[in-house]
C-alpha positions as CSV (number, residue, x, y, z in Angstrom):
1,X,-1.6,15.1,-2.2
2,X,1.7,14.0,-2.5
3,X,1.3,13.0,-6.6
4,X,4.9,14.4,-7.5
5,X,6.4,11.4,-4.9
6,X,3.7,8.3,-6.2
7,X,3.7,9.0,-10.0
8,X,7.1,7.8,-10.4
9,X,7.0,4.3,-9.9
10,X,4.6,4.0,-12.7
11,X,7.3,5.1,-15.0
12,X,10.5,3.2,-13.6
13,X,9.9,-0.5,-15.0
14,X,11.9,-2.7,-14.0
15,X,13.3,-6.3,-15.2
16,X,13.6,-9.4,-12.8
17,X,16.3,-11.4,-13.0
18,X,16.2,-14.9,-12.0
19,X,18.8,-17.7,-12.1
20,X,18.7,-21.2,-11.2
21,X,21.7,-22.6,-8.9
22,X,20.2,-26.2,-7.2
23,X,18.5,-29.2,-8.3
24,X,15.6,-28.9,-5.7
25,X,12.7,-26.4,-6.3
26,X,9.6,-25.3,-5.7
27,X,6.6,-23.9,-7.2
28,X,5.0,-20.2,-6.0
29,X,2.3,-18.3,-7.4
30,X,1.6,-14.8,-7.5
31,X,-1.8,-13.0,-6.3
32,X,-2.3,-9.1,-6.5
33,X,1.6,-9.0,-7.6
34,X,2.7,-10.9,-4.3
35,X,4.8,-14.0,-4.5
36,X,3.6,-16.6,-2.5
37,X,5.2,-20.3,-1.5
38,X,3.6,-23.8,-0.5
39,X,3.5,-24.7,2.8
40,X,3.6,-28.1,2.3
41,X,6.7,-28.2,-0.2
42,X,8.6,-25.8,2.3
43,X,7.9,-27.8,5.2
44,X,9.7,-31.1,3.5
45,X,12.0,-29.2,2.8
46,X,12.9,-28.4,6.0
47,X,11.6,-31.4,7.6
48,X,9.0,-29.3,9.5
49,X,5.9,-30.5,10.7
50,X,2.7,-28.5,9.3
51,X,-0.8,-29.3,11.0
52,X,-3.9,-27.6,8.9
53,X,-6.5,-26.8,11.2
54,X,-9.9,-25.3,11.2
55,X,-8.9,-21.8,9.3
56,X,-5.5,-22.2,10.5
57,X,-2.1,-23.8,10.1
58,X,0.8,-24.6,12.5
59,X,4.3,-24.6,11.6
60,X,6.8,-26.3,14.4
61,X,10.3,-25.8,13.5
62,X,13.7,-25.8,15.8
63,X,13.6,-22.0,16.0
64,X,10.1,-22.0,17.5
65,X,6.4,-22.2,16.1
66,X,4.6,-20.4,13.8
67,X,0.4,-20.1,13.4
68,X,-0.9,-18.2,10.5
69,X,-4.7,-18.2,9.5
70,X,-6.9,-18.0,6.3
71,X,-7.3,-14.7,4.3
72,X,-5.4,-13.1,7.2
73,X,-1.9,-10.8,7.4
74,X,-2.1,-11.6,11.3
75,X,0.1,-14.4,12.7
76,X,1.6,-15.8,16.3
77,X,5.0,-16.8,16.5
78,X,6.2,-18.5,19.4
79,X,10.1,-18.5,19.6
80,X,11.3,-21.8,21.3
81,X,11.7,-21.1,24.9
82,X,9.1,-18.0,25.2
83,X,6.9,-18.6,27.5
84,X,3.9,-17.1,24.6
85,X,3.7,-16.1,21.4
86,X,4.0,-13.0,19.8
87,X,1.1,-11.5,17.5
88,X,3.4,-10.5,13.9
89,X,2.1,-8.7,11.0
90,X,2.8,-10.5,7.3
91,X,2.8,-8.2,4.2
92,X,0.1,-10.2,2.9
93,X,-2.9,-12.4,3.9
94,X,-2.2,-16.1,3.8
95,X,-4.0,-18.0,1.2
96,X,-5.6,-21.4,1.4
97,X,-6.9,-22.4,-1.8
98,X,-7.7,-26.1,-2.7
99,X,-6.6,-27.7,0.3
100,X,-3.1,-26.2,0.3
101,X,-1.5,-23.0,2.1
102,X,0.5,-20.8,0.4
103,X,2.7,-18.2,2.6
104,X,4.0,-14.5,1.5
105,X,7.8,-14.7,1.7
106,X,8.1,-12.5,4.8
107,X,6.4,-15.4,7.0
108,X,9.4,-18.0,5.9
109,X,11.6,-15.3,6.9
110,X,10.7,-15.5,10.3
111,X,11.3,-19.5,9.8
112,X,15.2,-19.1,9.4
113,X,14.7,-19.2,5.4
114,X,15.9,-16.4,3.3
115,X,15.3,-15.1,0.0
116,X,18.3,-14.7,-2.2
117,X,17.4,-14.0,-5.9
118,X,15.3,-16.7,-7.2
119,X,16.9,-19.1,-4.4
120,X,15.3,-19.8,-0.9
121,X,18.3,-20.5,1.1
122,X,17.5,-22.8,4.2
123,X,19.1,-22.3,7.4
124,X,21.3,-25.7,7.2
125,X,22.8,-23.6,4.1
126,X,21.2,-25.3,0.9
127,X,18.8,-23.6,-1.1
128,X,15.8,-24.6,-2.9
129,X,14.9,-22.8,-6.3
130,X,11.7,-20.8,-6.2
131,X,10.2,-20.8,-9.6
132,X,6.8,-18.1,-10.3
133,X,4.6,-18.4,-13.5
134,X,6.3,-15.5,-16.2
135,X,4.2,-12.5,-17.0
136,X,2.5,-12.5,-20.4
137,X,4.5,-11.6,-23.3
138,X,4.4,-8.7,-24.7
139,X,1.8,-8.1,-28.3
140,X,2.8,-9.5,-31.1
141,X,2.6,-6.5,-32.9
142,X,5.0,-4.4,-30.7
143,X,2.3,-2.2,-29.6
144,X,2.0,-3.3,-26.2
145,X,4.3,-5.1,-23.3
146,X,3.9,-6.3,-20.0
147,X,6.4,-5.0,-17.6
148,X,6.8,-5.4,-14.0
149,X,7.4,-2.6,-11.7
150,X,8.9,-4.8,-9.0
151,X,8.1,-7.3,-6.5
152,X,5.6,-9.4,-9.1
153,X,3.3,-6.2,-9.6
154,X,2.7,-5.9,-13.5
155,X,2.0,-2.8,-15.9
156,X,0.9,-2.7,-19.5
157,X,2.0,-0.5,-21.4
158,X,0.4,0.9,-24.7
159,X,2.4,2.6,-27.3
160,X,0.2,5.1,-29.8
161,X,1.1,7.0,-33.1
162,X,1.3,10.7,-31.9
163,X,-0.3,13.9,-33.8
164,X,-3.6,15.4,-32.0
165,X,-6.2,13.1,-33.6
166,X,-6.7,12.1,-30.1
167,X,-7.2,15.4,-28.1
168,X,-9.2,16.3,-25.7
169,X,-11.6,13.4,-26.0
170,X,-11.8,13.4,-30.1
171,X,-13.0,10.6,-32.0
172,X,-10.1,10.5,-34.1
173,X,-7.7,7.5,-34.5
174,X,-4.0,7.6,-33.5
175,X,-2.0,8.1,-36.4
176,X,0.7,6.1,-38.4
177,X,3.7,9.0,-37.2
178,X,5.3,6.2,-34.8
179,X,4.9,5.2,-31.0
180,X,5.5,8.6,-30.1
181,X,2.8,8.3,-27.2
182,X,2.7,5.8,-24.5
183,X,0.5,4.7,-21.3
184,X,1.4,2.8,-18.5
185,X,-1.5,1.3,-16.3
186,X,-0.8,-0.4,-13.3
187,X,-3.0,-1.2,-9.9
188,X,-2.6,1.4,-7.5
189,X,-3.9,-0.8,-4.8
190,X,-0.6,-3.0,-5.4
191,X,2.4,0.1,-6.0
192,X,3.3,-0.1,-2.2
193,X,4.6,-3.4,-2.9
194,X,7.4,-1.2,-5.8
195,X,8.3,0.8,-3.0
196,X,6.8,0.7,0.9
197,X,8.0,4.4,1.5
198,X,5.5,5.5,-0.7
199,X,2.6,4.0,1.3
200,X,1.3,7.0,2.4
201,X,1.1,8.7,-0.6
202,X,-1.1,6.1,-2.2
203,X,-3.1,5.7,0.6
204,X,-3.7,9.2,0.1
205,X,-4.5,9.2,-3.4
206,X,-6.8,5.8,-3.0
207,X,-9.1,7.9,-0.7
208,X,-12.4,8.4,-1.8
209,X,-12.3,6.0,-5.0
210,X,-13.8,2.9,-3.0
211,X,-16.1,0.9,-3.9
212,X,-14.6,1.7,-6.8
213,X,-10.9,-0.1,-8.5
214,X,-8.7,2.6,-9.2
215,X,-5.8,2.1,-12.3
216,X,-3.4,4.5,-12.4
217,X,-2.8,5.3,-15.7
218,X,0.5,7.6,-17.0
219,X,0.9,9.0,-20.2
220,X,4.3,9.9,-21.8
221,X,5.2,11.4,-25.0
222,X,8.2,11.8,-27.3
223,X,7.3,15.5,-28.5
224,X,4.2,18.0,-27.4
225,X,1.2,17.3,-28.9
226,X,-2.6,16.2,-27.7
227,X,-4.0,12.6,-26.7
228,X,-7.0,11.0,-26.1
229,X,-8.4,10.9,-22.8
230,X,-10.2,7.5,-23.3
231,X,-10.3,4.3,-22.5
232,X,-12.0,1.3,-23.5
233,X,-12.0,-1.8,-21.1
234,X,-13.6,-5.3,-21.5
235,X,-14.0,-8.3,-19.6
236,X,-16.2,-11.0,-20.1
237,X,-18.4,-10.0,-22.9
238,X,-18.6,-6.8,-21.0
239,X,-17.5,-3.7,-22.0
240,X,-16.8,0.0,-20.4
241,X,-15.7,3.7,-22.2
242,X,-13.7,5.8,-19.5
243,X,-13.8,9.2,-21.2
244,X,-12.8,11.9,-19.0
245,X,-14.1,13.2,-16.9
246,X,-16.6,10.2,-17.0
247,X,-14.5,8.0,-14.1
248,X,-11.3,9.5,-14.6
249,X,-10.2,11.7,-12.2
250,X,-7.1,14.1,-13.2
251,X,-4.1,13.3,-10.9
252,X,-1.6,15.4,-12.9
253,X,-0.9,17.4,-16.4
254,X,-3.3,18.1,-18.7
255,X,-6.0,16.0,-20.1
256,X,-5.7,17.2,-24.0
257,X,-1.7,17.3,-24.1
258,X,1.3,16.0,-23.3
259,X,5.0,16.3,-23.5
260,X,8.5,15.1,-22.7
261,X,8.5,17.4,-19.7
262,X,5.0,17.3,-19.1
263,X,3.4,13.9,-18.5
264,X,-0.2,13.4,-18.0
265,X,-1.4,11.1,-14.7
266,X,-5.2,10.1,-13.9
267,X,-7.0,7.1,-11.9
268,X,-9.3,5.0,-13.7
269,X,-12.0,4.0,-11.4
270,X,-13.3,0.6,-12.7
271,X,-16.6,-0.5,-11.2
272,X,-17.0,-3.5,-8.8
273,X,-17.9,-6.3,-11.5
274,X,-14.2,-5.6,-12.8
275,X,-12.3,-8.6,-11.7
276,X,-8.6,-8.1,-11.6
277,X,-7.2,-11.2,-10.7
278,X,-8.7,-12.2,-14.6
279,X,-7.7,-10.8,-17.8
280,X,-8.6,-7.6,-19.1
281,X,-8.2,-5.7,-22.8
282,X,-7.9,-2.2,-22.8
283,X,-8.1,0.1,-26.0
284,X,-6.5,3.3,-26.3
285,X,-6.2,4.9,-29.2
286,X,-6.1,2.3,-32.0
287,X,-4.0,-0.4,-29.8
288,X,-5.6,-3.2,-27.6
289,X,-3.9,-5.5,-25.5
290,X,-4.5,-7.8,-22.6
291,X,-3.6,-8.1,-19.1
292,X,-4.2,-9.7,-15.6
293,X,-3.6,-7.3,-12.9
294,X,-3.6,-9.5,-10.0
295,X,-2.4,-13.0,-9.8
């Protein structure tokens, strides 16, 4: 099933960096851990012209013309001087929310404008800054942090006192010995944007949970000892127990102990009224925190 080449980029997090180097800038969002930029603002930018049809858009620049559509990945370029266009694949479906488009990065790319850092560099050579909205910090208490993986796509990680209160489904709270056991969930629908290569693999491992939305969750220790195989989830004055084997399906290591050497891996299969593009606590053993899978 390939788990030994997915499971870890749930455990490398990693920081982004961003710096700020011109006066001009725009405003992206990010949905389902996918930075997206306005249309309209790029355009200007450029001095493009952008016509918003019925589900579509058109983009005419110098280097030829670009048409993307609603909710798609699918796109037509037509490179000045072709005689047609050319069907192109985006890495993610363009949006059109409110009246305005918003475009994954790769679709300016075929536009002559490149992304360098936080910068969108134009092709006359200046550059526009491309500001996201920050993850949520991380609990007050030090018992939970939002990470990101990479490429916008978030994590939460929970850190629990160790000892074996916890094992094998007990009832028992963590104890006071420390954060000497930690999980990391993240959405496995969105860990091909960490690392492409590993696609296939998580294609692999995502058959068979739909209708269901699978977390992947990892669990790390700091010495052997048992956990708790549970998890609470709540959204919207609703609230769900996943106990395993009660939607949680083992991916790797044991579900009563872990170790240094031997980390525990299992999907969480949330059901359909789970919305991850709106916050969600989780509980795990005596910690709670908060987080928004998809933006």
């Amino acid at each position: 099933m390939g788990r030994r080449r997915w499971l870890p980029l749930a455990l490398a997090a990693l920081s982004l960096a961003v710096t700020a180097a011109a006066a001009a800038s725009v405003t992206g969002m990010r949905v389902g851990g996918v930075p997206y930029a306005p249309a309209d603002a790029v355009a200007r930018a450029l001095g493009d012209i952008v016509v918003s049809g019925q589900g579509s858009l058109t983009w005419r620049t110098a280097r030829g013309t670009l048409t993307v559509f609603a909710d798609s990945p699918d796109a037509l370029w037509q490179e000045s001087g072709a005689s047609e266009a050319q069907t192109i694949g985006l890495s993610a479906p363009v949006l059109l929310r409110d009246g305005g488009w918003w475009l994954p990065l790769d679709a300016l790319d075929t536009l002559g404008v490149r992304v360098q850092g936080a910068d969108l560099l134009l092709p006359d050579g200046t550059t526009l800054v491309f500001r996201l909205p920050s993850l949520p910090a991380a609990g007050a208490d030090g018992r939970s942090q939002v990470d990101e993986l990479g490429n916008g796509v978030p994590a939460l990680r929970l850190f629990a006192g160790g000892g074996d209160a916890g094992a094998a489904g007990g009832s028992g709270a963590a104890t006071d010995a420390g954060p000497q056991v930690a999980a990391l969930l993240a959405d496995l629908d969105m860990l091909p944007l960490v690392d492409p290569s590993e696609r296939a693999a998580i294609d692999q491992a995502l058959e068979g949970t739909a209708p269901d939305k699978p977390l992947m969750v990892v669990v790390t220790a700091l010495q052997d000892g048992g956990w708790q195989p549970t998890f609470t989830l709540s959204q919207g004055g609703r609230s769900l127990e996943f106990r395993y084997p009660y939607r949680m399906r083992l991916v790797g290591g044991s579900p009563s102990r872990v170790g240094p050497d031997a980390p525990a891996s299992m999907l969480l299969l949330l059901p359909a009224w789970f919305n991850l593009y709106r916050p969600i606590t989780v509980s795990w053993q005596g910690v709670s925190a908060s987080i928004t899978f998809r933006r």
